[in-house]
N, C-alpha and C positions, 0 to 999 in steps of 0.2 A: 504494500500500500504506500504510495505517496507520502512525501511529507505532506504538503496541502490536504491531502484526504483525512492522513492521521488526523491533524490539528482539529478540524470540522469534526471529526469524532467523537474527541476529546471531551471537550467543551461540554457537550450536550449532559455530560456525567454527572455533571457532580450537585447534584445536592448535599446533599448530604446531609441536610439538613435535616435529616437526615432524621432523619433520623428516623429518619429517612427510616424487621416487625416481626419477628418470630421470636424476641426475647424470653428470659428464664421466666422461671414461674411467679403469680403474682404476689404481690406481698400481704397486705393484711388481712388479717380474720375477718370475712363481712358479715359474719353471723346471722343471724336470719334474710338479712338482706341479699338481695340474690346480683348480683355482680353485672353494671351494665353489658351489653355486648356488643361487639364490634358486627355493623352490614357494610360489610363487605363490597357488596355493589353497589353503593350510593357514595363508597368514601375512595379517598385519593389521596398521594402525595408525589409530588409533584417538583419541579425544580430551573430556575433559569440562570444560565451562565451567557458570558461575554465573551465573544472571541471577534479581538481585533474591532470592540463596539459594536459588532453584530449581535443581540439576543438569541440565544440558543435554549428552547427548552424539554424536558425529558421527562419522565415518571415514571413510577415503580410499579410490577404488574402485582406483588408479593410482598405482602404485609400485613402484619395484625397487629394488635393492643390489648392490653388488659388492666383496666380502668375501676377505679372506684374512686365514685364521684356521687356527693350531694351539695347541691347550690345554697342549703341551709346551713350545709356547715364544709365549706369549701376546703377547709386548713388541713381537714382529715381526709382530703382525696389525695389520690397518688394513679400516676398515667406510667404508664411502661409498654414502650413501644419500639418494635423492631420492624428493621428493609431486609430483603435479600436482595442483597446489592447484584447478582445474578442477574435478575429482572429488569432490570432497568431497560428503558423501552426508550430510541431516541430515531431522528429521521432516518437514518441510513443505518443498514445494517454493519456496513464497514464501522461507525461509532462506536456500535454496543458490541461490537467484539475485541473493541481495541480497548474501550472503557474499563472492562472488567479485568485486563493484565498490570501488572506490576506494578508498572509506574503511574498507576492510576487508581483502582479500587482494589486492584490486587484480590481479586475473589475469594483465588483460589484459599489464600490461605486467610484470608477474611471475610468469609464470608455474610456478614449483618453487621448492619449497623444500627444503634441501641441508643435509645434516648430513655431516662428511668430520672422521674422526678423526685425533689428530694421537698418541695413544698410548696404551695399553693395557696395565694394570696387571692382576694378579692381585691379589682379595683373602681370598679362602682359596677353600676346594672349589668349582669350579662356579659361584662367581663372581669378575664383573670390574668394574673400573671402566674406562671407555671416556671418553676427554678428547676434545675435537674442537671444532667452529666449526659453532652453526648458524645457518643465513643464510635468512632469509625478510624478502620484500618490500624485498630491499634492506640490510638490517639484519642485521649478525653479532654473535652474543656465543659468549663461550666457556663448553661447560658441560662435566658432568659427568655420564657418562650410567653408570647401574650395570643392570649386561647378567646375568641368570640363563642358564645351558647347563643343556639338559638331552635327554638320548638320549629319542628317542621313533619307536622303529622302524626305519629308516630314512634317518629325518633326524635332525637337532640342532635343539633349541629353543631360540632367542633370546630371551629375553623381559627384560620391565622398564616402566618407567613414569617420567617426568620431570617435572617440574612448572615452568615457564616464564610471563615474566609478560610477556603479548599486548602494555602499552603500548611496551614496550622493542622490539619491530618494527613497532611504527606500526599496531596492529591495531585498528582500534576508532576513529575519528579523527573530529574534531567534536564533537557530545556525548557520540559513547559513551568518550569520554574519562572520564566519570561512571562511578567504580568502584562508585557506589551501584546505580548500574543495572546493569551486567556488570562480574563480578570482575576482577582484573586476572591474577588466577591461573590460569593453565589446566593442566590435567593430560596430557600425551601418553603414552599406552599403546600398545606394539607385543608383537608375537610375527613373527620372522621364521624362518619354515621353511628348511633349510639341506640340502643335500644335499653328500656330500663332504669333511664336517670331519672329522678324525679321531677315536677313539676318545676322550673325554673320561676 
């Protein structure tokens, strides 16, 4: 493959934001209460990178969450949420096969990446701020994830957006260390479908 093709590839990868969904088991005892659930086909995560000031964007086909969450008492929820970084789904196939080697998401030997909050804040109606550790490729930092609820039928909408910078998990390695050639910024976009949560 081309350099020009690799780079177009590249790009489209990284969310990372990953945090981009088959993480460990969930953590607290929900005792009677029965544990929201993740549908699957209504939620997404998603992601756009910059290559050379072109917007590049990509998503994950694999992922899931394990949530316990009440809007009554938000301080006591906790989100733990994994990608298979495998999945990732970008325009060209040349992309998603160059994405997932080495000097990129490195699959093989990494393959999820893990976002596990450590606490959760209200900041006014509807929304939250969500603290946590996300770990891709090896590599943790601690962010700051801000979460929208919103009733949508049946379920609860999760939604929000992150902005994370790919060199700080090793994403991009060799030349695309070159933030001239790909940003070092990438944007992570999710919507997770919830059944289960209580009345907001």
């Amino acid at each position: 493959m081309g350099k020009r093709s690799g780079r177009n590839s590249l790009l489209l990868c990284f969310g990372a934001v990953l945090l981009s969904a088959s993480a460990a088991g969930a953590a607290a005892d929900l005792g009677a209460t029965a544990a929201p659930q993740l549908v699957a086909g209504q939620s997404e995560i998603g992601f756009v990178s910059h290559q050379m000031g072109v917007p590049i964007a990509g998503r994950f086909r694999n992922f899931d969450a394990q949530v316990r969450f009440d809007p009554l008492a938000p301080e006591k929820g906790h989100f733990l949420v994994g990608v298979d970084l495998s999945s990732v789904e970008l325009p060209t196939n040349d992309a998603m096969q160059e994405v997932v080697k080495p000097n990129w998401f490195d699959a093989q030997h990494f393959p999820r990446a893990v976002f596990e909050s450590t606490s959760v804040r209200a900041a006014k109606p509807g929304q939250y701020e969500v603290s946590g550790q996300l770990n891709i490729k090896g590599h943790s930092q601690n962010v700051i994830v801000p979460v929208h609820l919103e009733r949508s039928g049946a379920v609860t909408l999760a939604s929000g957006s992150l902005t994370v910078q790919r060199l700080a998990f090793a994403i991009g390695e060799g030349e695309w260390t070159d933030t001239s050639l790909v940003a070092d910024e990438v944007q992570i976009n999710f919507r997770l479908a919830l059944s289960g949560v209580p009345a907001i």
